[in-house]
N, C-alpha and C positions, 0 to 999 in steps of 0.2 A: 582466320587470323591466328587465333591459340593452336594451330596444327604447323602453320607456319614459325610459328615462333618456337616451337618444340623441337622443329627439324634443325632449325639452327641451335637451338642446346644441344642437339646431339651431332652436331658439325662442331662442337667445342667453342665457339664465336661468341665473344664478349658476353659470357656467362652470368655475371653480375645485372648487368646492365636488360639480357634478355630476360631472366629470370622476375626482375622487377618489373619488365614490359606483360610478363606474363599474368603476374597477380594481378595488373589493373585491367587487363582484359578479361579475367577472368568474374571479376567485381562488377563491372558491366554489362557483360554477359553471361547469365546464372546459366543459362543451356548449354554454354559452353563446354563445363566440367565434363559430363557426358561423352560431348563429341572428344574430348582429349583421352579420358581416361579407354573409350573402345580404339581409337588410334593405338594408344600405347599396346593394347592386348595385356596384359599384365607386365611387359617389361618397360620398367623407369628405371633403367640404369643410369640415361644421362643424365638424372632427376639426383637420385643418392650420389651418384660419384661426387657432386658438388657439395655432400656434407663435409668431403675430405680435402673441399678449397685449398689455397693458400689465402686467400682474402676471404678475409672474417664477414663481409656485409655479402658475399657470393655465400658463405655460409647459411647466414642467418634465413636469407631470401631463400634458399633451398629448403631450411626447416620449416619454414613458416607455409611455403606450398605445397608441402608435402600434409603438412597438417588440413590448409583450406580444401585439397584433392581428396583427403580419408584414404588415401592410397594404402597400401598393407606391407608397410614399412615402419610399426612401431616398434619393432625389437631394434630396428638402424639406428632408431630416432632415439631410444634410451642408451645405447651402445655410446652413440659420438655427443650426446650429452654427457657421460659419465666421463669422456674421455677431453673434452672442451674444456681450453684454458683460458678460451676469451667472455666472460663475465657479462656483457649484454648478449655472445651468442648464445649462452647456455638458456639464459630467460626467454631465447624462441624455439628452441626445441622443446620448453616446459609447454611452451604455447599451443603447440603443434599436438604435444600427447593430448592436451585435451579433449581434439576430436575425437579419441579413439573408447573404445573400453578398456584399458589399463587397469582392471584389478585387479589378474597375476603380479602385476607389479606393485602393488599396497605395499607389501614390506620393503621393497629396494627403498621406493619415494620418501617412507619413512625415514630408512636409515640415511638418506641424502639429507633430509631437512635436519637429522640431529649435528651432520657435518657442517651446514651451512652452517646452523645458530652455533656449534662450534667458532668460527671464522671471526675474528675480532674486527671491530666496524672499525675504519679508517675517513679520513676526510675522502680519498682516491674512491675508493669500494663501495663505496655509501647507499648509492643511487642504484648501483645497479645487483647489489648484494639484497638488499630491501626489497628489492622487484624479484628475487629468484625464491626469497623465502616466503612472500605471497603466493605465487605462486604453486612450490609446491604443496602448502597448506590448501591451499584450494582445492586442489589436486585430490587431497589425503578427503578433505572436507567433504568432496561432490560423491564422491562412491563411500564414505562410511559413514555420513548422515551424524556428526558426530554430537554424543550425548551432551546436552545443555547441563550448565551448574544448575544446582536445585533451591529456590530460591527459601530462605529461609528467614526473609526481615520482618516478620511482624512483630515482633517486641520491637521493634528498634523504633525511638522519634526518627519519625523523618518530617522534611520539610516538603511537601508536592505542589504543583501545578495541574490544576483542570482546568482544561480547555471548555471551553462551552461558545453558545449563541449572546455575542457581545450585545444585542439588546434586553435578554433575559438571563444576566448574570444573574443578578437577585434573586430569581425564581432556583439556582444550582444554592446560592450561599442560602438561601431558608431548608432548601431539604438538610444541610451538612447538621444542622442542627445547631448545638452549644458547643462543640468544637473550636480550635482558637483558628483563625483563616481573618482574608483579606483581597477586596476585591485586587484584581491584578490584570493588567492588558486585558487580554480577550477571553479570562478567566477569573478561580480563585484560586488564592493562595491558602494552602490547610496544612495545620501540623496536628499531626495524628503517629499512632504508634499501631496501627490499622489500617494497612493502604490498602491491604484485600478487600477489606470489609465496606469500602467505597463503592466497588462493582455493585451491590445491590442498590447504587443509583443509577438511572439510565438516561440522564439527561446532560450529562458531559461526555465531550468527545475522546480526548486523550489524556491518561494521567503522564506527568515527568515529573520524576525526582530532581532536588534541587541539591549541587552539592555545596555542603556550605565552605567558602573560603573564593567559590568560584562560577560565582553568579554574573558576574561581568568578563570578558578574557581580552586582552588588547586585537586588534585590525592583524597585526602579523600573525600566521601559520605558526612558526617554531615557538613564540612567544606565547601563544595559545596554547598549545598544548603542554608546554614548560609548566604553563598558571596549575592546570588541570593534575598536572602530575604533582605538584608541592600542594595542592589544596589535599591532595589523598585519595584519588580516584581510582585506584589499583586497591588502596585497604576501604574504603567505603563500600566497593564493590564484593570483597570478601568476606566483611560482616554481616552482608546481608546475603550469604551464599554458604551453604554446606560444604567444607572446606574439601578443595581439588587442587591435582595440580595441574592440572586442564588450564590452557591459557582461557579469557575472556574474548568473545567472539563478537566483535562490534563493525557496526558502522558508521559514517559522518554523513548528515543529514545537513546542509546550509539553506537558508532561507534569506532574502535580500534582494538587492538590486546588482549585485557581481556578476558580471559579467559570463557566458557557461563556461569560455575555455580559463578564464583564470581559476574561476567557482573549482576547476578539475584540478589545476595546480595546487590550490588551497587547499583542498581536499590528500591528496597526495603528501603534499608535505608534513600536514596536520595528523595524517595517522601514521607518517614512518617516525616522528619524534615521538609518538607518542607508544609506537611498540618497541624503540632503541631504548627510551628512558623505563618503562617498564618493565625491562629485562626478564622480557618473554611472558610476562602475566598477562598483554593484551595481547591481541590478533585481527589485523582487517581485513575484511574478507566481505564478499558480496551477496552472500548465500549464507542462511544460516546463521545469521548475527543472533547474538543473545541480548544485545545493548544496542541503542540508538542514540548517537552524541547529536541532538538537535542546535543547530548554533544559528541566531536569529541576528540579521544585523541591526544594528543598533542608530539614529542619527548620526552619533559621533563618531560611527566607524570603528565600534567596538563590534561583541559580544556577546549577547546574551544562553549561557551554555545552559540546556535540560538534557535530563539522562531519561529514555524509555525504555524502562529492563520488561521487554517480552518474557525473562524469566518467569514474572509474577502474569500471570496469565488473566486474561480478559475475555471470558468468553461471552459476556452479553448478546451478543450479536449472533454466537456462531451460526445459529440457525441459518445465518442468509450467505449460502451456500452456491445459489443459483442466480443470477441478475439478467437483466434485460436491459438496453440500451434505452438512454433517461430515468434509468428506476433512481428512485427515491433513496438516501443514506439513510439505514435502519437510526441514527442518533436522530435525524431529524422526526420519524417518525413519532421517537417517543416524545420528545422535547411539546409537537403537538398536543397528544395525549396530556402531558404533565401540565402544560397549559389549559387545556380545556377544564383539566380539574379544580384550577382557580380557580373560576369561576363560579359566583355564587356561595353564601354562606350555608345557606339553610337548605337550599337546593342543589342538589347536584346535576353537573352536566350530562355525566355518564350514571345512570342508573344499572343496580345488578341485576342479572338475568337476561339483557336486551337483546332483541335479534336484530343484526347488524348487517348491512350490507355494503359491499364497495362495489361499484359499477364500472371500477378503472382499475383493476386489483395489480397488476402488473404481475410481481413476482411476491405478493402476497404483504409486502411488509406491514402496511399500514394497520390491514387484519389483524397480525399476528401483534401488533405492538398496543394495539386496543385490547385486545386477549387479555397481554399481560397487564393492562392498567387495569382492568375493573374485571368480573366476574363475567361472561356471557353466554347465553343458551342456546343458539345461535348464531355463525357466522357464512354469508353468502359471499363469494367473489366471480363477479364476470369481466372477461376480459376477451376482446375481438381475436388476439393475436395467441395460437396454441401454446408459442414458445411459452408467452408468459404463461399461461395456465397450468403449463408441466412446472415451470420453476416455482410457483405460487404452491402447488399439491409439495413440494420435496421439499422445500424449506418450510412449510408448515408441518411437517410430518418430524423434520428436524426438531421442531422449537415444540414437540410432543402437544401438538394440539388439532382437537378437530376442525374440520372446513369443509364447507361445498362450494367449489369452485367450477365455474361452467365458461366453456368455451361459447359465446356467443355477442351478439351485441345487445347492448345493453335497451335499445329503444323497442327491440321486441320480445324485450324480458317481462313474464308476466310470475307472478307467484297471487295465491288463492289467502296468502296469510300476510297482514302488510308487516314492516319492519320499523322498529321504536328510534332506527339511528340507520342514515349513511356516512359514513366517513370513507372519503377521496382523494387522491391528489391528482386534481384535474390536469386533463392534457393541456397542452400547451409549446409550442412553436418559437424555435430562435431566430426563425427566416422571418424576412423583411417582406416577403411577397406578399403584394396583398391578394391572392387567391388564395394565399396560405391561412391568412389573420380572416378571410372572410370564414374559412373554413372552421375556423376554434371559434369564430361569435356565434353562426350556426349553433355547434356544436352545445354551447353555452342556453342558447336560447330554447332548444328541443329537450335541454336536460332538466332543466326550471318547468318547463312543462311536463315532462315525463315525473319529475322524482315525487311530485307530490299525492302523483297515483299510487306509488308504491310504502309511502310514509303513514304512518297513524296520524290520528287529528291533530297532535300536539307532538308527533314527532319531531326528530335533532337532526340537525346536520353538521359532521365537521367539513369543510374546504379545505385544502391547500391550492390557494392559486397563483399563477404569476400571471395575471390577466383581472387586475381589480377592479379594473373600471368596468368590467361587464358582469360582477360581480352587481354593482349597483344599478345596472340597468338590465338585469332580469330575473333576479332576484327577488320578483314584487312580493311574493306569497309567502313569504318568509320574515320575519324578523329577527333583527341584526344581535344577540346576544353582547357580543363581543369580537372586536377585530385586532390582530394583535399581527403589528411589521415583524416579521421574520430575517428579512432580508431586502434593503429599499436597493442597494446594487441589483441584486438579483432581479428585483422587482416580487418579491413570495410573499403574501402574505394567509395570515390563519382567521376563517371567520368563522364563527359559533353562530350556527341558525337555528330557529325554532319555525316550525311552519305554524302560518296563524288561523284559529281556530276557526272553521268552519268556511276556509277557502279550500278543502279538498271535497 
């Protein structure tokens, strides 16, 4: 098919029209490339003559396959770009370079993008002037990795948003302390003048800055970002950044019920107003952002705007490095922990020194996030599947802490010394099968029996399950501390066990 179609490109025959026939055979048939590009032997003449069309869409369609081919015609492809009058051709030849390694060409690109932002925006130009200066920022962006503003807001009030688990806000607004805050959606609201000094809590998911002036933005795109622009979102961003003249490197984040392809239009329109009105201070880009404009829809078809400056760094987490498919989100991990420690005035859940075990360790999290709640002297992780066990040993080694982790199953794990705590996040199944669900009560019922050989008399257990009700029906030997909903969609919930005294 794509051998045939090539032969008539190079028969000269409706060029445009072949050319287009060509990229959708080629999109359908990935092995295709191969078989075209040994036909050709390295000459695409008929391929480049068409940079030199007289019709601009014969053009465009020739850069654009020349790029999805990787053919070895980048110096063509910046040549008849430099020399292109027609303004959405020029944004397919940027398209094109990117397949290639272009950085000999670092400094041309540059000196193009200072022509372009030269070029005064028009009603006519708009659309497609916007797309050519994305572009070669991108361009500039992907091969020089370019250096973030340094953030430097902590003296400054600011207003934040933490995210957390909407059943145990309360438990995020008691750690914040005497702080002035305020429970909020699926969070709290804090003004502090210390938004670093928050990361040494580990039970919220995301912090966003709030900016003030422009907490709500209307339903339309240009109007959104107009709000955002007079609220001070180019100087808010500057006070709180070691002065550059580096534009700010963001993206737009939508959250709602819009639909995906309008969601793209909104998105588009919303960051060209808002790098035309900030006159070159911002930059969108998909790689590399230093900002996230989160815009939440609202009931009324509004707004609700949060900013997530990656400038200010979050490393809680880094350690988790390595994941397995179903692993655990490290916030939920600790959120457990942070909960289990409620528990109890006089007594605590977690005692220091404990040897600990997880019998489902996966890629280690759950370990690693009891580590850092409490003191421990010991910690063991068995897990059936190797992958987890390598990512559990390397993200532990990340998160500078010791572990013994063993490749094995867990029901013919013996140790000579018992352990004071298991903590879990049991398996568990989204298939409806019931060979599947016989398989996790199994599962369930062998582990109720095994874990109390491996527990002290008066041993702890944490749970995370999303299977409760077999919680309470094998569970006998154990008493119910505390159960705490995590998640009733999910179906997750947290149980605090104690095994009872003289059933092991």
């Amino acid at each position: 098919m794509v051998i045939e179609l090539y032969q008539k490109l190079e028969q000269g025959g409706q060029a445009r029209q072949t050319l287009a026939a060509l990229r959708e055979a080629l999109r359908e048939d990935k092995g295709a490339r191969g078989e075209l590009v040994t036909y050709c032997d390295g000459d695409f003449d008929a391929l480049t003559k068409c940079f030199s069309a007289e019709d601009a869409k014969t053009r465009k369609n020739a850069a654009l396959l020349a790029g999805e081919l990787a053919i070895p015609v980048l110096d063509e492809l910046w040549m008849t770009y430099r020399t292109e009058q027609t303004r959405f051709v020029r944004s397919a030849y940027l398209m094109a370079i990117k397949h290639y390694n272009y950085i000999e060409l670092l400094p041309q690109i540059k000196k193009a993008l200072e022509e372009v932002n030269a070029i005064s925006i028009t009603e006519e130009n708009r659309k497609h002037l916007q797309e050519e200066r994305k572009l070669l920022r991108e361009l500039i962006v992907a091969k020089e990795h370019a250096k973030w503003h340094r953030y430097t807001g902590e003296s400054l009030v600011s207003d934040l948003v933490l995210t957390t688990n909407r059943n145990h806000q309360s438990l995020l607004y008691s750690e914040l302390g005497r702080c002035k805050k305020k429970e909020f959606g699926a969070g709290i609201m804090v003004r502090t003048d210390k938004p670093g000094k928050l990361f040494a809590l580990r039970t919220f998911e995301e912090m966003f800055f709030v900016l003030p002036g422009a907490q709500r933005l209307p339903g339309d795109p240009q109007a959104a970002a107009e709000t955002l622009l007079k609220a001070g979102l180019v100087r808010y961003l500057r006070e709180r950044h070691e002065e550059s003249s580096a534009p700010f490197l963001f993206r737009i984040e939508v959250r709602g019920t819009m639909p995906l392809e309008k969601r793209g239009n909104f998105v588009r329109r919303c960051a060209a107003v808002l790098e035309e009105g900030a006159g070159g201070a911002l930059a969108n880009t998909t790689d590399g952002y230093e900002f996230e404009l989160r815009l939440i829809e609202t009931k009324e078809g509004e707004w609700y705007a949060l900013l997530k400056l990656f400038t200010l760094r979050d490393t809680r987490f880094a350690y988790r490095q390595k994941t397995i498919a179903a692993g655990m989100r490290p916030v939920n991990a600790a959120l457990c922990m942070a909960l289990a420690n409620t528990w109890g005035k006089e007594e605590k859940f977690f005692q220091e020194g404990a040897r600990v075990l997880d019998p489902f360790c996966g890629a280690g999290t759950m370990l690693i996030e009891r580590a850092k709640c409490a003191p421990v002297k010991e910690i063991f992780g068995i897990d059936l599947l190797e992958q987890a066990v390598d990512a559990a040993r390397f993200n532990t080694k990340l998160a500078d802490l010791n572990a013994n982790y063993i490749n094995r199953d867990f029901f013919t794990f013996t140790s000579e010394i018992l352990f004071s705590e298991i903590v879990t996040d049991m398996p568990f199944t989204t298939s409806k099968e019931e060979e599947k669900e016989r398989e996790i009560e199994k599962l369930y019922q062998r582990f109720f029996l095994r874990a109390p050989e491996l527990l002290k008399p008066d041993g702890v257990m944490l749970i995370l399950t999303h299977n409760r009700p077999l919680m309470y029906r094998y569970a006998k030997n154990f008493s119910c501390l505390k159960e705490f909903e995590l998640s009733k969609k999910e179906g997750s919930y947290l149980f605090l066990l104690r095994q009872i005294l003289g059933e092991n």
